[in-house]
C-alpha positions in Angstrom: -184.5 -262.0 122.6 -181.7 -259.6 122.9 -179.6 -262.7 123.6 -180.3 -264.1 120.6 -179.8 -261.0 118.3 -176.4 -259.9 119.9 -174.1 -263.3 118.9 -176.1 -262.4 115.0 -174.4 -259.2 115.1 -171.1 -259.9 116.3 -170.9 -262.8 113.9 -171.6 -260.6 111.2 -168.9 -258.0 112.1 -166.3 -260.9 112.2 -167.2 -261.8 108.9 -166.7 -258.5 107.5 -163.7 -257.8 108.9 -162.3 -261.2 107.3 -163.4 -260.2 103.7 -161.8 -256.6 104.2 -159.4 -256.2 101.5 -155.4 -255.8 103.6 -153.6 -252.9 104.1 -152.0 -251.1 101.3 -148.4 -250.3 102.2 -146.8 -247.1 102.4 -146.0 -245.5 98.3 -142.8 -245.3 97.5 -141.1 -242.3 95.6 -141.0 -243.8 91.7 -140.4 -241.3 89.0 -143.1 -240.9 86.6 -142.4 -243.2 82.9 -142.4 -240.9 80.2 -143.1 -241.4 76.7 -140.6 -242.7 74.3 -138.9 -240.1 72.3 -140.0 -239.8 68.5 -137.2 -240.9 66.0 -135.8 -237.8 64.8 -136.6 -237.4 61.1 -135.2 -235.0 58.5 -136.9 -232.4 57.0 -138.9 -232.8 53.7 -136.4 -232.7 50.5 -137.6 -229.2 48.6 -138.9 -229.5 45.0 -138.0 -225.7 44.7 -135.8 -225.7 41.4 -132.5 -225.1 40.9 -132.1 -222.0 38.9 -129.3 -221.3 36.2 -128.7 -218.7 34.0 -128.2 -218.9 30.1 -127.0 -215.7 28.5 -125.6 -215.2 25.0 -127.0 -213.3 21.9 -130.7 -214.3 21.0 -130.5 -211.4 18.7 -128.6 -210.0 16.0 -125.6 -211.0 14.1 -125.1 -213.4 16.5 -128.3 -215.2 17.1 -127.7 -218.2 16.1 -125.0 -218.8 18.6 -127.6 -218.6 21.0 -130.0 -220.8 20.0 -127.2 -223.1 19.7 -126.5 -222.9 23.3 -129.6 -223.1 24.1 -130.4 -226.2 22.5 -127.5 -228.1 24.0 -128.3 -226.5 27.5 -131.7 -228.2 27.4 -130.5 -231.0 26.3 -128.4 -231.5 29.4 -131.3 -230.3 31.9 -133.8 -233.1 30.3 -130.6 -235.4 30.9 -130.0 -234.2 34.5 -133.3 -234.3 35.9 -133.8 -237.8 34.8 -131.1 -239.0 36.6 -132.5 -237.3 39.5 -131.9 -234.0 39.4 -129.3 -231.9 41.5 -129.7 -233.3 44.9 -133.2 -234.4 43.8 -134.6 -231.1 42.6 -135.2 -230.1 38.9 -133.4 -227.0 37.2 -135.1 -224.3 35.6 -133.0 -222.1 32.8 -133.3 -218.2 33.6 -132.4 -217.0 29.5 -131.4 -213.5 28.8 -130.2 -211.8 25.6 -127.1 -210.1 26.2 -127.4 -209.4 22.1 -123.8 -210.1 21.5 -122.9 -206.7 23.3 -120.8 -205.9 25.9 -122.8 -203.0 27.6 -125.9 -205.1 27.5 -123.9 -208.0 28.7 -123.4 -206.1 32.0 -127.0 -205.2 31.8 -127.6 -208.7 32.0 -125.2 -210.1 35.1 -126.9 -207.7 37.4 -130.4 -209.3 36.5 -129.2 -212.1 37.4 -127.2 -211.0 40.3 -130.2 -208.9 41.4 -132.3 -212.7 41.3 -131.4 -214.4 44.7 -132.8 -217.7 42.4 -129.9 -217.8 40.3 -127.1 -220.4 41.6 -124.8 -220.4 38.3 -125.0 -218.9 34.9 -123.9 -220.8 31.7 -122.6 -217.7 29.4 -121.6 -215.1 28.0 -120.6 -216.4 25.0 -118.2 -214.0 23.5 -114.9 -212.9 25.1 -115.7 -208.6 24.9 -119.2 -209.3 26.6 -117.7 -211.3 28.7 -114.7 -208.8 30.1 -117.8 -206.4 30.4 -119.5 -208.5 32.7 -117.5 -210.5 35.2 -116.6 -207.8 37.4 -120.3 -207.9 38.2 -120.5 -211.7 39.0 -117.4 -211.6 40.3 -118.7 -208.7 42.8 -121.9 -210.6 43.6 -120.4 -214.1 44.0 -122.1 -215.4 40.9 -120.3 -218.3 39.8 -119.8 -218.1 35.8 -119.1 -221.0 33.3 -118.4 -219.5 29.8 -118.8 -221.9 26.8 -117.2 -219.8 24.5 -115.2 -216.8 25.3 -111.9 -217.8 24.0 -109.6 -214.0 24.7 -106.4 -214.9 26.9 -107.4 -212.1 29.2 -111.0 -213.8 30.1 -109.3 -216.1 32.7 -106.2 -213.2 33.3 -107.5 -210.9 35.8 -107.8 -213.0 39.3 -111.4 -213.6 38.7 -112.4 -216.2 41.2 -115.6 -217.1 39.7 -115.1 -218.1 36.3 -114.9 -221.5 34.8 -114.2 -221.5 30.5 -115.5 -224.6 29.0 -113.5 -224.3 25.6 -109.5 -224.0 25.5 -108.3 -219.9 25.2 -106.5 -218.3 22.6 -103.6 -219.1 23.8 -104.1 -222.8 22.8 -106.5 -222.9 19.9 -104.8 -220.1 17.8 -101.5 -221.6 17.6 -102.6 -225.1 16.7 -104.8 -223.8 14.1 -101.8 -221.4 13.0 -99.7 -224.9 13.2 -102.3 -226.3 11.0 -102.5 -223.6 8.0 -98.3 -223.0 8.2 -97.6 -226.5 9.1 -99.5 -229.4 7.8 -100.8 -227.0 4.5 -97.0 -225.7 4.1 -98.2 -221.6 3.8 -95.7 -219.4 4.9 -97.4 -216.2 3.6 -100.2 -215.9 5.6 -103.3 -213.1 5.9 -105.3 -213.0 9.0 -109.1 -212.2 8.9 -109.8 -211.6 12.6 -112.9 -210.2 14.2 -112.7 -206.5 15.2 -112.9 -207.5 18.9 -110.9 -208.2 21.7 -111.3 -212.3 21.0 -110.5 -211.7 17.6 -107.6 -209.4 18.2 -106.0 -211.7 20.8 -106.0 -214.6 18.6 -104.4 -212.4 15.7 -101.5 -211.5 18.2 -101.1 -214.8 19.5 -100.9 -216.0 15.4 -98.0 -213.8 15.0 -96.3 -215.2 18.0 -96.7 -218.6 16.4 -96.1 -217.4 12.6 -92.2 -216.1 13.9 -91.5 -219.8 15.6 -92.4 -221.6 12.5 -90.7 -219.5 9.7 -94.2 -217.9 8.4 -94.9 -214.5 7.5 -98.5 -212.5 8.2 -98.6 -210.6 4.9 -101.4 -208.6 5.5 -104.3 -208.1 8.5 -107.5 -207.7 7.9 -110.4 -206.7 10.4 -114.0 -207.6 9.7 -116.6 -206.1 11.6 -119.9 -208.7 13.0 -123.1 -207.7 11.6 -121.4 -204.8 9.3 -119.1 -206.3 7.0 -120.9 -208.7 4.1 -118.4 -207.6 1.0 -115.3 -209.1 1.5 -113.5 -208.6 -2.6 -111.3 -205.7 -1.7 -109.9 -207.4 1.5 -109.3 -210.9 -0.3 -107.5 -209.1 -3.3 -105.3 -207.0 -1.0 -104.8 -210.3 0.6 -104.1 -211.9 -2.7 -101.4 -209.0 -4.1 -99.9 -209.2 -0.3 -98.8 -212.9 -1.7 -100.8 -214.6 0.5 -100.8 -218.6 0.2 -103.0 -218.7 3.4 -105.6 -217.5 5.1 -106.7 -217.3 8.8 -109.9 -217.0 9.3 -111.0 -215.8 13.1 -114.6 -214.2 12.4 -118.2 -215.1 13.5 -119.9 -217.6 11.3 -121.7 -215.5 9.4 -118.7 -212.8 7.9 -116.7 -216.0 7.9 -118.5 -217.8 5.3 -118.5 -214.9 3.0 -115.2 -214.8 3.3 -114.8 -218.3 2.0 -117.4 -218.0 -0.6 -116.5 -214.9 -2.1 -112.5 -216.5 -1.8 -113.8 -219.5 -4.2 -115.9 -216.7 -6.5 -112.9 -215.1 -7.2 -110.9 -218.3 -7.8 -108.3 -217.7 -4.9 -109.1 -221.4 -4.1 -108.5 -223.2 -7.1 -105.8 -225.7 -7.0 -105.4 -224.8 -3.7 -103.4 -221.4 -4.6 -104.6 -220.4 -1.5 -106.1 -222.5 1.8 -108.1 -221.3 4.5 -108.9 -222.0 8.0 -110.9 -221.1 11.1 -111.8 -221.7 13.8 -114.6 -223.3 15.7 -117.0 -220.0 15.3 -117.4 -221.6 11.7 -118.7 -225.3 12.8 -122.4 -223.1 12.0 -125.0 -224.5 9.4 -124.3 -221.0 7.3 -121.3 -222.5 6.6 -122.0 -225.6 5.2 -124.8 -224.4 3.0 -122.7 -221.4 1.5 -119.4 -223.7 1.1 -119.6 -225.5 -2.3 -117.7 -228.2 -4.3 -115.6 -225.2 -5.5 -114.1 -224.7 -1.8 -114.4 -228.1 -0.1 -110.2 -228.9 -0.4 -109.3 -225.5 0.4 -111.4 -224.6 3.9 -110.7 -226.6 7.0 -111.8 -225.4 10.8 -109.1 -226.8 13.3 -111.2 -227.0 16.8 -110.7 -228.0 20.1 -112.6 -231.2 20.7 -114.3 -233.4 17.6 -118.0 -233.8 17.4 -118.3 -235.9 15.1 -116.1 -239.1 16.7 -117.7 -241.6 17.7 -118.2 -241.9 21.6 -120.9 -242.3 23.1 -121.4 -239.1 24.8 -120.7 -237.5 21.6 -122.6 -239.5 19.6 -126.0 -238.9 21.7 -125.3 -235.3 21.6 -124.9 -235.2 18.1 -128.1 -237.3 16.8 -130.0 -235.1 19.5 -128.9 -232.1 17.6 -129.3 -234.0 14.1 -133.0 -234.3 15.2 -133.9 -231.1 16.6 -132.4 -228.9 14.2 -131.0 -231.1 11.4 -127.4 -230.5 11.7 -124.3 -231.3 14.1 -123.6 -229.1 17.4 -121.3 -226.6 17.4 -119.3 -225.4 19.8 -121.7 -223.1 21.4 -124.1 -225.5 21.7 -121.9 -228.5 22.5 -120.0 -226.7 25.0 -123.5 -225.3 27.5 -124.5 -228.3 27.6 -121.1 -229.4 29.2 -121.2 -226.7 31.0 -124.8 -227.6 32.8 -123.5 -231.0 33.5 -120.6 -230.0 35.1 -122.8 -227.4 37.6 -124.6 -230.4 38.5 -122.0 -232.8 38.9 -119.9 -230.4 40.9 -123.6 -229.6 43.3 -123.8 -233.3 43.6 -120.9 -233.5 45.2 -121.7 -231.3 47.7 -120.9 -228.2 46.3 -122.9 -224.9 47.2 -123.2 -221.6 45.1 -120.4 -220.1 47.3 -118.2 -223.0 46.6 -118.9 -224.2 43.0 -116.1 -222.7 41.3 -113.7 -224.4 43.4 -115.6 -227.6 43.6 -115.1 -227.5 39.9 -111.7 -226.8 40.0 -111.0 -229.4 42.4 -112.7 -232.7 40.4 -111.6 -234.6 37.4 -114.7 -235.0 35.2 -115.2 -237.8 32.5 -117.7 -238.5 29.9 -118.1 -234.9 28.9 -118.4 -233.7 25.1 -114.8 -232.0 25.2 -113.6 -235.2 26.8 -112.4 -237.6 29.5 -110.6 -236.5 32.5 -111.1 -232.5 32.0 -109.5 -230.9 34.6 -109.2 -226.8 34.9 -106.5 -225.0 36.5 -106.5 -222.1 39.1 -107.5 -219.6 36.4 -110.7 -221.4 35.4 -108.7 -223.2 32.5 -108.6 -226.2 31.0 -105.5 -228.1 31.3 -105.9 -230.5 28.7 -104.2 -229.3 24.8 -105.9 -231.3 22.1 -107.1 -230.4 18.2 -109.6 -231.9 15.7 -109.5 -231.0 11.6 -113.1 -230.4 9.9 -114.0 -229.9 6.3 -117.2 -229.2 4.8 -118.4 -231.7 2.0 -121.3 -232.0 0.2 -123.0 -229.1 2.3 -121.9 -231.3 5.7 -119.4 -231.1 8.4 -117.1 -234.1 8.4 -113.5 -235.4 9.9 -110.9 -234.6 8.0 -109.0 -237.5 9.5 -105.8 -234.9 10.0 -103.8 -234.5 12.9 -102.3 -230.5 13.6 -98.5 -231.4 13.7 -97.4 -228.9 16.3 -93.9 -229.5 15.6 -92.0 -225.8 16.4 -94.7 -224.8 18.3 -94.3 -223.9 22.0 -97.4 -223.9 23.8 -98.2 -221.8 27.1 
């Protein structure tokens, strides 16, 4: 029996050992396979807005400028963020009254210098409030784009952070001098100029441009914004002084009082005696005050034409025809500018440190005051052009006249 069950069991080991699975050979050192890396990825675009300051007068005498600027500022942010924004986030307008005064002016920048929101500020309007607060910005590194501010000395003390939409003084007053002794042939002319530093820079710079062309200023008259609504005395001194011209460099509202009360008293029949201002009187006061009486004796000689007929212009215009039923001025007309060139200049890779000379550094086109508009180290434009308005029948229209410059000897 043991016989028997002996071969059984030896048979059965052999066939196990044949089904045993082989050796496994000796592992070899084989670095572990890691995962693949990720694809980098850049970081979510922010939808934080940009932020950009509007200052100007809200208030007062002045008010109207304001709203002006404020209109054609929003104008341009609705047109900015629907082309996509700067660098695809929105802008958000940070608006403060600086009242049309210099102290609160100051007041002002350091709000806005105080905000670490603000990138740029579009303002202030008027040359006195501006002197008052650029040493702030220009302290704080707040780059500053002023629509209005017209004074020589705005863009004469090194600032590095200012950029002036509208020509200076230095420009506009002449060619609108050119235009009254010139074109209208007055050699006895009176100057009306707004008691301010703006107003008294462009009646220095008329006398400059009176003694190359062989005119006279007969008599000088200062008018005082917000104050001064009575304007007979001054125009009959002006008047005895022998004055066959006029030059007109007060705020809108003075400004047209001074041409109404001129056609009351007959100084503008026949043309005995012409006027002309500047842009400050492009202002709907104007065109409802000046009537039939003083249409061919008033014309404002300004910068850049808004009533032509590009494109740009056009848009701007009818926008402004809608809103609030009349033209833009230069206020308004010149913010809005103003915000497309911030965001043309941030689009091109320009940062709040660097804007200013970003700006200074492209050649823009398509803008309301033109194609090509370059500005100089001092934040000045570099381009010299003119357009003649007149009012009739209570609206702003070309005059189709070109300022002949001839004697003239431009900065």
């Amino acid at each position: 029996m043991i016989r028997k069950i002996v071969p059984l069991i030896l048979a059965v080991i052999v066939f196990l050992v044949g089904c045993a699975a082989p050796a496994t050979p000796a592992p070899t050192d084989v670095p572990p396979t890691e995962p693949p890396a990720a694809e980098p990825t850049e970081p979510p675009a922010t939808t934080e807005p940009i932020y950009i300051g509007l200052t100007g007068p809200f208030t007062g005498g002045g008010a109207s400028q304001g709203e002006f600027a404020e209109v054609g500022a929003r104008k341009a942010v609705e047109e900015i963020v629907a082309a996509g924004g700067i660098n695809g986030r929105p802008i958000e307008l940070v608006v403060y009254d600086d009242k049309g005064d210099p102290q609160e002016a100051a007041l002002v920048a350091q709000r806005y210098v105080d905000d670490p929101r603000i990138t740029a500020v579009i303002g202030p309007l008027w040359s006195s409030c501006a002197m008052a607060a650029m040493p702030i910005y220009e302290e704080a590194g707040m780059p500053v784009l002023t629509p209005t501010a017209s004074a020589d000395e705005v863009t004469q003390q090194g600032w590095t952070q200012l950029i002036r939409i509208g020509l200076r003084n230095a420009i506009q007053a002449p060619l609108r001098a050119a235009f009254l002794m010139n074109n209208m042939e007055r050699k006895k002319v009176a100057v009306f100029y707004a008691n301010s530093a703006n107003g008294r820079s462009a009646l220095e710079r008329t006398k400059e441009v009176a003694a190359q062309l062989g005119a006279e200023i007969v008599d000088e008259e200062p008018v005082n914004t917000g104050v001064d609504t009575d304007f007979a005395v001054q125009l009959t001194r002006a008047e005895k002084a022998g004055a066959d011209g006029i030059f007109i460099t007060a705020q809108y509202n003075e400004g047209s009082l001074i041409v109404s009360q001129a056609a009351q008293l007959g100084l503008m029949d026949d043309q005995k005696i012409i006027l002309v201002s500047s842009g400050a009187l492009l202002h709907d006061v104007v065109r409802e005050r000046v009537g039939p009486d003083a249409e061919d004796g008033f014309f404002i000689v300004v910068p850049d034409d808004f009533f032509s007929d590009r494109p740009v212009v056009k848009k701007l215009r009818e926008y402004f025809e809608e809103v609030k039923d009349t033209a833009p001025n230069q206020t308004g007309a010149y913010s809005y500018d103003g915000l497309h060139v911030v965001a043309r200049a941030m689009n091109e890779g320009a940062t709040k440190e660097t804007l200013v000379e970003t700006i200074k550094s492209m050649t823009f086109t398509d803008l309301i005051i033109g194609e090509e508009i370059q500005w100089g180290p001092e934040g000045d434009r570099e381009d010299v052009k003119s357009a003649v308005v007149k009012v009739q029948d209570h609206e702003f229209v070309s005059a189709g006249m070109e300022v002949d410059a001839t004697g003239l000897t431009l900065p």
